[in-house]
N, C-alpha and C positions, 0 to 999 in steps of 0.2 A: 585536501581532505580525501580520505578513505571512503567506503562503508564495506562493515563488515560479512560475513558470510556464515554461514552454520546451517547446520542440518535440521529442521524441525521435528523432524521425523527420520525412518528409513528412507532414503531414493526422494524426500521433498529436500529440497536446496532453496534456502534464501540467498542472492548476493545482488551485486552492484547491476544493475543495466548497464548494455554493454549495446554501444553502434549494431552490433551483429544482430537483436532481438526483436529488429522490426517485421518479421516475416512471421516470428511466433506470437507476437505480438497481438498484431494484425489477427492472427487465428482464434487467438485465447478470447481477445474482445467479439469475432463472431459466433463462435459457439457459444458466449454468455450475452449476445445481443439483449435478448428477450432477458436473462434474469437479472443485467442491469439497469435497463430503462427505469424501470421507476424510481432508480435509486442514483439517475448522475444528467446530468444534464442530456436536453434534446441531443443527436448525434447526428448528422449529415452519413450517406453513404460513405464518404471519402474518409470520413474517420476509424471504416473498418480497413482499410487498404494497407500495404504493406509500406506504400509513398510516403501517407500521410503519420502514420506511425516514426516514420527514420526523421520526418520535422519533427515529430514530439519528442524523441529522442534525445535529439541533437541540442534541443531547448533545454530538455532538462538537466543533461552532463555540463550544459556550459553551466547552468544555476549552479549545478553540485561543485563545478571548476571555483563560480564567487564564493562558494560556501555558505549557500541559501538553502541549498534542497539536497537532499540523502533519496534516489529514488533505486530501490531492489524492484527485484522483480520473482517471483515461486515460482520453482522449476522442477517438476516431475521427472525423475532421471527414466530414458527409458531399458527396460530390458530386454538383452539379444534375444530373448525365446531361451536359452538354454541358464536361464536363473542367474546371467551376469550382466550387472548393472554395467551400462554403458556412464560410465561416470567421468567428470567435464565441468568446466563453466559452459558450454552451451550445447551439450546434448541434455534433450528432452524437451518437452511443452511447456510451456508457461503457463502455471495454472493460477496466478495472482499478483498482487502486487502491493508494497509498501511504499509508501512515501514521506518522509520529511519536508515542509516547505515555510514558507517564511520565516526562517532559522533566523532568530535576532540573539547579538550577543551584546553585551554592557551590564545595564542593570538587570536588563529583561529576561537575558539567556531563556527562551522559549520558543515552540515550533509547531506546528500544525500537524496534524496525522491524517492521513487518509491509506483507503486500503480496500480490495476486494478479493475477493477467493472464488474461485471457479464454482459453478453448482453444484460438479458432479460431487465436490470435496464437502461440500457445508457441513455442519454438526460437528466435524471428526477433531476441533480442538483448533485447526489449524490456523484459524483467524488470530484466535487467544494467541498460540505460540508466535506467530508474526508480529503483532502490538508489541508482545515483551520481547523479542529482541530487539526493537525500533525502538522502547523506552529506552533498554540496559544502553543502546549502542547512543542515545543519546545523552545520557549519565555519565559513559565512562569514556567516549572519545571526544564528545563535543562540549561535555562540561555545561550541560543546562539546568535548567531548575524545574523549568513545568512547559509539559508537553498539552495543548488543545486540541480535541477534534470535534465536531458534529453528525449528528445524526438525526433522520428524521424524525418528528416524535412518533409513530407509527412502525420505527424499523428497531423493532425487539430483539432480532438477531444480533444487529452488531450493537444496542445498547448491549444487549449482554454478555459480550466479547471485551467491550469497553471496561465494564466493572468487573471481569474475572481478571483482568489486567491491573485493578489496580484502581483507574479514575472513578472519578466521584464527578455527579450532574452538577451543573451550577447555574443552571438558569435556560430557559426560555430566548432564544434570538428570534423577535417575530421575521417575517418576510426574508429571513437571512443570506438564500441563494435559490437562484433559477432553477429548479429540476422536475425534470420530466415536462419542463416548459410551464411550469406555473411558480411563480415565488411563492417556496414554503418555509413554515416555520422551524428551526431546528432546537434542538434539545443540546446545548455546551456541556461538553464533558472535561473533567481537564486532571493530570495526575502530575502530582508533586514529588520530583524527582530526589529520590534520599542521596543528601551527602555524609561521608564519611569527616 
């Protein structure tokens, strides 16, 4: 299994994680320490570290190797100062990241989504544009049907990221996962993948 790559914007790049991305990695999650806590599980120091990032890594290329997980990563290309993008799979900062996981095929053909975008970016669209290339890329290479993710019932941002994308709520998961160290309830959203 692939996953694919595209430009969200000018100089924002979606692609695959790559062994190499645990150093930006590592950066992206401390400079958004504080604007994700409330939104992901408790986090040990060791989880900002550039070590611990290359075990996440490596866990998840192998998933992506069974063909369970599609993990990208947003990459802000940077520029030399004289208005030329330094352009690459891995120049620039990581400024988010998309996830497919529990990729089931049979009857089920469905997957989970998760996803976050750096602070400095929020508002600018950018979340929206990452859900639909991780819907299309999961329509037209993996051949699914419907994509799930959650959110807390309190986080209006990426509810509303979720529905400009496309899914529709479907229900209330009481106590559904640990975060920010409290089991909270979450809001299922889930989008029905069009076939031709």
């Amino acid at each position: 299994m692939t996953g694919s790559s595209a430009y969200l914007r000018e100089r924002l790049l979606i692609r695959l994680l790559e062994d190499s991305d645990a150093a930006a990695l590592a950066g992206a999650y401390q400079r958004n320490r504080e604007h994700l806590a409330p939104w992901e599980p408790k986090r040990t120091d060791r989880f900002f570290t550039s070590g611990h990032q290359a075990d996440i890594i490596r866990a998840k290329l192998a998933q992506h190797a069974l063909g369970t997980e599609v993990p990208w990563v947003l990459v802000e290309e940077e520029d030399d100062g004289g208005g030329t993008v330094c352009a690459g799979h891995r120049a620039g900062r990581v400024v988010g990241a998309v996830t497919l996981t529990g990729i089931v095929h049979g009857p089920f053909l469905s997957a989970n989504l998760g996803y976050w975008v750096d602070h400095e970016l929020t508002g600018q669209g950018i979340g929206t544009a990452a859900v639909r290339h991780a819907a299309n890329y999961a329509r037209t290479s993996l051949g699914l049907h419907r994509i799930q993710a959650a959110t807390l019932l309190h986080n209006t941002a990426s509810r509303r990221i979720l529905q400009r994308a496309g899914f529709r709520e479907i229900g209330v998961a009481p106590e559904y996962l640990k975060i920010a160290g409290q089991w909270q309830d979450h809001l299922l959203h889930q989008l029905i993948l069009p076939h031709s």
